[in-house]
Each structure stands twice: as C-alpha cells, then as structure tokens.
PyMOL Python script that loads the backbone (N, CA, C, O; Angstrom):
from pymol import cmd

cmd.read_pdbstr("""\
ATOM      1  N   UNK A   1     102.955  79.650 119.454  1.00  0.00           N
ATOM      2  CA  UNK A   1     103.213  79.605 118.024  1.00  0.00           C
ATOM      3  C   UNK A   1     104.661  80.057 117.798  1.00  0.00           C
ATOM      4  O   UNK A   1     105.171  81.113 118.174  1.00  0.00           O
ATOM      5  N   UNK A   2     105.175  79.139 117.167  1.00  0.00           N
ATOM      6  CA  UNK A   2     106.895  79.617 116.814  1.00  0.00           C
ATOM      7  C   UNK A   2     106.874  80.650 115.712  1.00  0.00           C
ATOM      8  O   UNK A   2     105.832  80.617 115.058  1.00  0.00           O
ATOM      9  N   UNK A   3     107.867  81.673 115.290  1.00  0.00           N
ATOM     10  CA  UNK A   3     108.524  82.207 114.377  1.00  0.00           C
ATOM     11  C   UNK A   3     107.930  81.927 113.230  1.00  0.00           C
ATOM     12  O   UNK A   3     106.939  82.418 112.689  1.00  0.00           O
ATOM     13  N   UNK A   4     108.763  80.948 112.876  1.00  0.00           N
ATOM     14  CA  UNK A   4     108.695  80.643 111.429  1.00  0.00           C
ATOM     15  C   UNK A   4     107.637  80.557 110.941  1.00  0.00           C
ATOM     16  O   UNK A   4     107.391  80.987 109.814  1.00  0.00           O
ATOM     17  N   UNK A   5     106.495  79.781 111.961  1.00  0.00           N
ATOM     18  CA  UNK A   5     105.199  79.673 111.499  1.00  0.00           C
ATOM     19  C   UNK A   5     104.450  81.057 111.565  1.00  0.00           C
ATOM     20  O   UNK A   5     104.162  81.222 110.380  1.00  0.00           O
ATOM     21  N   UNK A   6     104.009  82.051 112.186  1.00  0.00           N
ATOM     22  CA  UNK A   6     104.095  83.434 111.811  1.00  0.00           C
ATOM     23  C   UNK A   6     104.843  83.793 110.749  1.00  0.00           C
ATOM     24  O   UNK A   6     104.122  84.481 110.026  1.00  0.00           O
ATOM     25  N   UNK A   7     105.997  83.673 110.251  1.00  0.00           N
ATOM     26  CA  UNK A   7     106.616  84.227 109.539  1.00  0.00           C
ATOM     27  C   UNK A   7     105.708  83.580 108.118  1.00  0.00           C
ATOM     28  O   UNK A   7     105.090  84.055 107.165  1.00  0.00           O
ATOM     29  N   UNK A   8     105.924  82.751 108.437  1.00  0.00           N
ATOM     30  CA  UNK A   8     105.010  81.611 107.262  1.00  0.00           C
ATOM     31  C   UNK A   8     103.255  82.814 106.582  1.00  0.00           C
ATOM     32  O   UNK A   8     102.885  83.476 105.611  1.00  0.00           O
ATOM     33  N   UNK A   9     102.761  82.343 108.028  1.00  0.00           N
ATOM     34  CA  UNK A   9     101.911  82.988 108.170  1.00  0.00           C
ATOM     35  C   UNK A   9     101.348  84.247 107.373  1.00  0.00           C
ATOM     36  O   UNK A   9     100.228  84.445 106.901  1.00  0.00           O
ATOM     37  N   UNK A  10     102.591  85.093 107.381  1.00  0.00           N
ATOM     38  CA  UNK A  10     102.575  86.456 107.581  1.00  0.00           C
ATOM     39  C   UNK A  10     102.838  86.539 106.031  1.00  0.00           C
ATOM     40  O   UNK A  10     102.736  87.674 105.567  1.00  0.00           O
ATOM     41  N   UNK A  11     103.180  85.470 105.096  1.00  0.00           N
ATOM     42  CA  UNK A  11     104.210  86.109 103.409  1.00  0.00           C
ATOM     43  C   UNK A  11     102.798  85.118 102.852  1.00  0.00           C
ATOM     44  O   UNK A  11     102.403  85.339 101.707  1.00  0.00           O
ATOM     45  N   UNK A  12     102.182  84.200 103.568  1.00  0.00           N
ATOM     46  CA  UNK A  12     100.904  83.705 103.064  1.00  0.00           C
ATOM     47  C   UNK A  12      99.476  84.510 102.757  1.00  0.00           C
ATOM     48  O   UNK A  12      98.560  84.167 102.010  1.00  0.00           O
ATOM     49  N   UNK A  13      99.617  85.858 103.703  1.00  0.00           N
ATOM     50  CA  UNK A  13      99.203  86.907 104.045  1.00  0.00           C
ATOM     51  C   UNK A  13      99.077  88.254 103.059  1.00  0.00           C
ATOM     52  O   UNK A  13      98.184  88.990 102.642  1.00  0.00           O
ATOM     53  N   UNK A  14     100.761  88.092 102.930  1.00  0.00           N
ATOM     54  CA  UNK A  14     101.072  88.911 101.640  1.00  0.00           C
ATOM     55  C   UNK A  14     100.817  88.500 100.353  1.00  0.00           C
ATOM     56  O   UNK A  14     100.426  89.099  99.351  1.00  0.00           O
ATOM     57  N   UNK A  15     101.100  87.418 100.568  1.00  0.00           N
ATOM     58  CA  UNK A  15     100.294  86.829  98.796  1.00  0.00           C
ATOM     59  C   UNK A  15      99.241  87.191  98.393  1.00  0.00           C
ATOM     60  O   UNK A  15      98.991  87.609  97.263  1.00  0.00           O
ATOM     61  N   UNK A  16      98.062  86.982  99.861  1.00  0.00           N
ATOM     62  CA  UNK A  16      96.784  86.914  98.711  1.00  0.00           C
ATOM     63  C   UNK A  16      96.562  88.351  98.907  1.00  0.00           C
ATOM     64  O   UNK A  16      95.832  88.837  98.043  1.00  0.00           O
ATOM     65  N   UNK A  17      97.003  89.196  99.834  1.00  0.00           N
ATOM     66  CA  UNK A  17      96.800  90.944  99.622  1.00  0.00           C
ATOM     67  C   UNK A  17      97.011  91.094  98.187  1.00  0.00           C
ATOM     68  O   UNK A  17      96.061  91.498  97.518  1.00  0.00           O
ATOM     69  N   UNK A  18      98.551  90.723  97.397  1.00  0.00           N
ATOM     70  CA  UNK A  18      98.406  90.812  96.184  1.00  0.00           C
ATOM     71  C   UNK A  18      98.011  90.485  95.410  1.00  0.00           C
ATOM     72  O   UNK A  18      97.967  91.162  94.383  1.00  0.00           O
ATOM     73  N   UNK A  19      97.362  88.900  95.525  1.00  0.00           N
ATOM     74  CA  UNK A  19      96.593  88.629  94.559  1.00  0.00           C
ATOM     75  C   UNK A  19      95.256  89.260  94.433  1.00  0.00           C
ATOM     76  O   UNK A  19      94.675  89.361  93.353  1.00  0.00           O
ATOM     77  N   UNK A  20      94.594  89.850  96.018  1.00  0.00           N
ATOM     78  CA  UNK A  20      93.352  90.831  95.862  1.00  0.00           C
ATOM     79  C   UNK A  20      93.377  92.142  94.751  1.00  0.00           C
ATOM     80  O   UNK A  20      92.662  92.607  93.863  1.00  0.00           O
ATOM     81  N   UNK A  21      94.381  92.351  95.257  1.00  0.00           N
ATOM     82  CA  UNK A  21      94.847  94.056  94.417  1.00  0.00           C
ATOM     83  C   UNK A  21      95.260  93.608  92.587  1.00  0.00           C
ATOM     84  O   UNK A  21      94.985  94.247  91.571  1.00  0.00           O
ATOM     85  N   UNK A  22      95.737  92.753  92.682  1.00  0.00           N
ATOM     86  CA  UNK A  22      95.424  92.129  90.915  1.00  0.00           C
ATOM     87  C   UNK A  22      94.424  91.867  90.619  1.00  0.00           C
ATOM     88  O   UNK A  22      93.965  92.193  89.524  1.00  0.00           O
ATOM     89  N   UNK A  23      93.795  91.221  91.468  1.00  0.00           N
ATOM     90  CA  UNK A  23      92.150  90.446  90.618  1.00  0.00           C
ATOM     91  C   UNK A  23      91.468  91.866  90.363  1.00  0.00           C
ATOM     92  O   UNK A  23      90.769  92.062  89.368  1.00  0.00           O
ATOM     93  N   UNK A  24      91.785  93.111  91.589  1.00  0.00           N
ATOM     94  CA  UNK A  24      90.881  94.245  91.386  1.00  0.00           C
ATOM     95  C   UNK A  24      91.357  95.319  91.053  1.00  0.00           C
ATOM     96  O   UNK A  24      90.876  96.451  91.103  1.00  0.00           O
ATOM     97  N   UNK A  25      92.509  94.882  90.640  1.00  0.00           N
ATOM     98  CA  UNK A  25      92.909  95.926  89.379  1.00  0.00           C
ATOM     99  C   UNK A  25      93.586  97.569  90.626  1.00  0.00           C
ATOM    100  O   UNK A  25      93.486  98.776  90.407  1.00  0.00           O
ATOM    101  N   UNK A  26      94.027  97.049  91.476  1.00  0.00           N
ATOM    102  CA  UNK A  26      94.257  98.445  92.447  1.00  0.00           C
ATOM    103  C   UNK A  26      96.174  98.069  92.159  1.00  0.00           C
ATOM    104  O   UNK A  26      96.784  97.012  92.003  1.00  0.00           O
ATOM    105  N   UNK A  27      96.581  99.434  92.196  1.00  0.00           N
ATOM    106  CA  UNK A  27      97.931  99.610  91.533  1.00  0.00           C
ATOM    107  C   UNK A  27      99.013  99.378  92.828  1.00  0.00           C
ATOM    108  O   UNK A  27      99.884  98.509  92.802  1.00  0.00           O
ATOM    109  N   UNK A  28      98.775 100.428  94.102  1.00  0.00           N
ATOM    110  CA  UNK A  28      98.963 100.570  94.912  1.00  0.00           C
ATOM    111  C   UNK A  28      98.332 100.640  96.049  1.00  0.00           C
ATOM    112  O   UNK A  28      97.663 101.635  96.332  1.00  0.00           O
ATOM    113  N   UNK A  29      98.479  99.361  97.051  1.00  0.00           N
ATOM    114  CA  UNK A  29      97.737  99.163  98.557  1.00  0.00           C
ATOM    115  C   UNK A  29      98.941  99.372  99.411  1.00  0.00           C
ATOM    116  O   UNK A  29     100.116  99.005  99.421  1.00  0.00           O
ATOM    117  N   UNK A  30      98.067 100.194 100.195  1.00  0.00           N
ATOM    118  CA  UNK A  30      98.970 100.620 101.362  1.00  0.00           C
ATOM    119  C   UNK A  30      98.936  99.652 102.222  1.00  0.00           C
ATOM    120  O   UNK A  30     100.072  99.202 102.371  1.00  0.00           O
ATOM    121  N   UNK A  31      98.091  99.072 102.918  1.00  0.00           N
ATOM    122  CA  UNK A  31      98.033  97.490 103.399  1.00  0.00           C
ATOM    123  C   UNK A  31      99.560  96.486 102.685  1.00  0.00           C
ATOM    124  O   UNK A  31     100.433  95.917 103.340  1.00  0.00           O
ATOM    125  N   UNK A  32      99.470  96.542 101.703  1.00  0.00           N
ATOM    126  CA  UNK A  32     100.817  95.568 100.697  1.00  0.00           C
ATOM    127  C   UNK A  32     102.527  96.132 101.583  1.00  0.00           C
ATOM    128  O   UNK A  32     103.442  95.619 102.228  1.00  0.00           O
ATOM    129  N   UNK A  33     102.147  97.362 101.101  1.00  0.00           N
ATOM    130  CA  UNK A  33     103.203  98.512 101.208  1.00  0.00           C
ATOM    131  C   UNK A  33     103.472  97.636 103.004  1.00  0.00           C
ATOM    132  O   UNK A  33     104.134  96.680 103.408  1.00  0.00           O
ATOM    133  N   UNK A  34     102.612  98.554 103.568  1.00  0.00           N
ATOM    134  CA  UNK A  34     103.090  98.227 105.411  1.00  0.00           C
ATOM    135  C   UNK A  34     103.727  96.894 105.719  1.00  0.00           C
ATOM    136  O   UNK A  34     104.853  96.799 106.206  1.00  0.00           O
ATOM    137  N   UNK A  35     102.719  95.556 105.319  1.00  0.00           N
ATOM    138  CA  UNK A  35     102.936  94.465 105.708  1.00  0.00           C
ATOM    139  C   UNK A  35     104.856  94.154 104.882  1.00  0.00           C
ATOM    140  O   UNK A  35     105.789  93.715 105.553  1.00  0.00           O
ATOM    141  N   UNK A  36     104.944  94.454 103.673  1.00  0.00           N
ATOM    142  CA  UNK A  36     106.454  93.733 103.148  1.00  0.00           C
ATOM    143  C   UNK A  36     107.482  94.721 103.950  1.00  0.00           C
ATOM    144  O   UNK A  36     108.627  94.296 104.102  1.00  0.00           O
ATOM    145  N   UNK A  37     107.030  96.497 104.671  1.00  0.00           N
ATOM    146  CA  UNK A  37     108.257  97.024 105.381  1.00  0.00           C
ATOM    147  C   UNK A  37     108.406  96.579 106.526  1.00  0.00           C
ATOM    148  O   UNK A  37     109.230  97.052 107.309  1.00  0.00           O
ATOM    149  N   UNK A  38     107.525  95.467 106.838  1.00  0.00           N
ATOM    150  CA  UNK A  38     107.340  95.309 108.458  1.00  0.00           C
ATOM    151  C   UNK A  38     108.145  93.681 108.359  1.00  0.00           C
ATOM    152  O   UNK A  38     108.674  93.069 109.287  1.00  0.00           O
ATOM    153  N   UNK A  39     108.037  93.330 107.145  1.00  0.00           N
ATOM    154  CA  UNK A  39     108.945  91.847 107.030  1.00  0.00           C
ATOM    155  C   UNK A  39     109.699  92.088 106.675  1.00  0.00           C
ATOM    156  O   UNK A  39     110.534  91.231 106.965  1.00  0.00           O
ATOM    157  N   UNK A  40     110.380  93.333 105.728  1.00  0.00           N
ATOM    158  CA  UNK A  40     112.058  93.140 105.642  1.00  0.00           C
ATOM    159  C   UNK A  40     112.451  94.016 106.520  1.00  0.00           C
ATOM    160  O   UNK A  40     113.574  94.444 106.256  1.00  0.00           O
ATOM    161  N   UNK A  41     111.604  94.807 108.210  1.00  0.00           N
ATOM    162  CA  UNK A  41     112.655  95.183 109.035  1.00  0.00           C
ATOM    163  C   UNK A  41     112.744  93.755 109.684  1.00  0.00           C
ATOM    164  O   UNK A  41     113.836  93.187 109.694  1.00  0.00           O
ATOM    165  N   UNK A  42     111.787  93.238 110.152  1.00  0.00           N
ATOM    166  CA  UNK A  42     112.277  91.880 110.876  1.00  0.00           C
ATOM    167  C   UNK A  42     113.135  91.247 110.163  1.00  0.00           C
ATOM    168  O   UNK A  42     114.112  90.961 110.855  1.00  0.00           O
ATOM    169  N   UNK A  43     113.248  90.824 108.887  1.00  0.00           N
ATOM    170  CA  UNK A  43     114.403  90.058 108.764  1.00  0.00           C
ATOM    171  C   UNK A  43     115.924  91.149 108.615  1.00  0.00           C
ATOM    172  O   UNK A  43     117.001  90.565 108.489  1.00  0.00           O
ATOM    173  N   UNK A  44     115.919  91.787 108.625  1.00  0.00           N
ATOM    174  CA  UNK A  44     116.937  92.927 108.946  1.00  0.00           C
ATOM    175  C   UNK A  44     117.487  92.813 110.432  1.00  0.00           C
ATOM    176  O   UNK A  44     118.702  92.700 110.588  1.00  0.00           O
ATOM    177  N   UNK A  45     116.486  92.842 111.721  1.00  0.00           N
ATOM    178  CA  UNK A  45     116.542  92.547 112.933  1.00  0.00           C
ATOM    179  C   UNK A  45     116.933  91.433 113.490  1.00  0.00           C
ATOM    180  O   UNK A  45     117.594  91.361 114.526  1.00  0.00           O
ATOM    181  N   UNK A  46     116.399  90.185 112.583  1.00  0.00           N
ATOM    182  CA  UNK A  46     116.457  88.963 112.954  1.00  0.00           C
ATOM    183  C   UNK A  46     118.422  88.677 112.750  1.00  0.00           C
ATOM    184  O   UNK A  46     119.108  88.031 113.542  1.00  0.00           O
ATOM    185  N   UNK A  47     118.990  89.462 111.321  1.00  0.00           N
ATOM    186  CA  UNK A  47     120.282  89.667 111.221  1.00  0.00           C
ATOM    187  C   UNK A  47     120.952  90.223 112.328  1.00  0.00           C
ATOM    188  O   UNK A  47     122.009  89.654 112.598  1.00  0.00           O
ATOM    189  N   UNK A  48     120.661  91.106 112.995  1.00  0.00           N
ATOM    190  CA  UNK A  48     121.088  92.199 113.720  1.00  0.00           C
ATOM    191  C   UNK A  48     121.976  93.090 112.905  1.00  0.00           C
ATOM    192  O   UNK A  48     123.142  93.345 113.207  1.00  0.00           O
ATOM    193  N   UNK A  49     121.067  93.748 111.382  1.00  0.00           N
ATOM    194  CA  UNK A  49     121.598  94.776 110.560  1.00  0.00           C
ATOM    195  C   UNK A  49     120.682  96.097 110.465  1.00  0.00           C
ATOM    196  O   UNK A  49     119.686  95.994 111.181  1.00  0.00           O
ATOM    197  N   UNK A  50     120.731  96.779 110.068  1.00  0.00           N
ATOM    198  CA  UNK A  50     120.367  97.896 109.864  1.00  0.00           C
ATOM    199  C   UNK A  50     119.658  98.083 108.457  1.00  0.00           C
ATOM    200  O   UNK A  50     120.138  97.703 107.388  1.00  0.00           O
ATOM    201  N   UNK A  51     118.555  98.668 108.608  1.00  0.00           N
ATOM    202  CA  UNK A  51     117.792  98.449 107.089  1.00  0.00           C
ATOM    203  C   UNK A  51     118.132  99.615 106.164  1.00  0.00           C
ATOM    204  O   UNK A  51     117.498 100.657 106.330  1.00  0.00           O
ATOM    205  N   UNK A  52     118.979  99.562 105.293  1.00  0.00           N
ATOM    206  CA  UNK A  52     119.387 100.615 104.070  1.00  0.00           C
ATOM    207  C   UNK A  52     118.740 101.592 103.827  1.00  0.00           C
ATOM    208  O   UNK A  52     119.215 102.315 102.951  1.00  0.00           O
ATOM    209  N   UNK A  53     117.691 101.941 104.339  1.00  0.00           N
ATOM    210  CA  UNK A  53     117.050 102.783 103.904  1.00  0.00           C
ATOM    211  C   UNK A  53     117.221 103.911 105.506  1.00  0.00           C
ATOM    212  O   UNK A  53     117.200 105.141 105.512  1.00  0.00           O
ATOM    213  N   UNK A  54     117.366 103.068 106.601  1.00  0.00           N
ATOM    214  CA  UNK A  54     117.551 103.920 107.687  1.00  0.00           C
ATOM    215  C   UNK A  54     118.802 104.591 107.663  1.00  0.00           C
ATOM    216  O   UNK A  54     118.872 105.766 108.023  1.00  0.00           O
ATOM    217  N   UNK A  55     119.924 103.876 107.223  1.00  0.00           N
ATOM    218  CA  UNK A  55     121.211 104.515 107.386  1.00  0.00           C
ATOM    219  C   UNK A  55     121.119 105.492 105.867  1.00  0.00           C
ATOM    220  O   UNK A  55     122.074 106.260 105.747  1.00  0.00           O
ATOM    221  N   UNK A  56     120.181 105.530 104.832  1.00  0.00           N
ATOM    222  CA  UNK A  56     120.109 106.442 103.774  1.00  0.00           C
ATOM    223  C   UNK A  56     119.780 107.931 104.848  1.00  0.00           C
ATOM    224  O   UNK A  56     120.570 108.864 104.998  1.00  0.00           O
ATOM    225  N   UNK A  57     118.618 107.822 105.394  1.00  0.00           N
ATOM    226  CA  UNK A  57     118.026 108.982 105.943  1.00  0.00           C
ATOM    227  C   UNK A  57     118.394 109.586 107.308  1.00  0.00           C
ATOM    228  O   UNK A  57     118.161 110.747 107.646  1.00  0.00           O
ATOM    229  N   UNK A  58     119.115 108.463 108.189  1.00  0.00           N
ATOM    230  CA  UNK A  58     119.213 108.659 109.605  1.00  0.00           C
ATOM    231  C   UNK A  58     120.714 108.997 109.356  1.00  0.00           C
ATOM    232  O   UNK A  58     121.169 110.106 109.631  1.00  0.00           O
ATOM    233  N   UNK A  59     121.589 107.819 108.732  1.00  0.00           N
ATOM    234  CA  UNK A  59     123.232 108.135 108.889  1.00  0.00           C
ATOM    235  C   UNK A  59     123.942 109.605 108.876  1.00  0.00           C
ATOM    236  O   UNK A  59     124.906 109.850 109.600  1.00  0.00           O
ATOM    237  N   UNK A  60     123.379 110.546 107.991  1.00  0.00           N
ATOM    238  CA  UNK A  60     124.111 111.671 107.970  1.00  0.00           C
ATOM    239  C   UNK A  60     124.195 112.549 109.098  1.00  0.00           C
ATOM    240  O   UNK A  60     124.976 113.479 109.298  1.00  0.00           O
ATOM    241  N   UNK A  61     123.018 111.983 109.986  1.00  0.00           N
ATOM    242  CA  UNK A  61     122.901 113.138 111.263  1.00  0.00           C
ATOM    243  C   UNK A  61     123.776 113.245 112.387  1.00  0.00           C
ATOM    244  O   UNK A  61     123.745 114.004 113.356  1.00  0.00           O
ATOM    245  N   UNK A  62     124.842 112.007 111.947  1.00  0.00           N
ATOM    246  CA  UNK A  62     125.952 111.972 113.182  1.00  0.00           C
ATOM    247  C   UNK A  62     127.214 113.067 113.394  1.00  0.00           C
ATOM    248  O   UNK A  62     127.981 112.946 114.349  1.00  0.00           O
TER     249      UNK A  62
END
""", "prot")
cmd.dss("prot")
cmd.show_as("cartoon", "prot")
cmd.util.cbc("prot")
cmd.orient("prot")
C-alpha cells in the first residue's frame, strides 16, 4: 500500500471520528486529538521540518 493511500486513508479516518463526536455531542476526543498530532508530525517529517510546537518547548534547552 503506497503513502498517499494511507494518508488518504488515515484523514478519511479523521472525518468520521469527527463526525462521531458531533452526532454524539462529545466536545473533546482524545482519539481526534492523537490521530490529527500524528498527521501534522508526518507531514512536518515528510518536509524534513520541525513541528512548532517542538522548537516552542524543546528549543530553549540548548
């Protein structure tokens, strides 16, 4: 299975998580939460950049 189609896969995935958590009225899923930090580090990676939020918390320690 290529990339893209996983990748595909994976935001087809995220949709209906959110559309579950709307139909049932839940504000915040941690399931939602994990799956979109786990697709914008890959596409962060796939750049070969660094995700803003790491250089918020990690950068100062140099």
């Amino acid at each position: 299975m290529n990339i893209s189609k996983l990748e595909k896969l994976a935001n087809e995935d995220l949709n209906a998580r959110k559309a579950r958590a709307t139909f049932y009225g839940i504000k915040s899923d941690e399931s939602i939460t994990i799956l979109e930090t786990e697709l914008k580090f890959r596409k962060y990676g796939l750049n070969g950049e660094i995700p803003p939020e790491w250089i918020e918390r990690y950068g100062e320690e140099e």
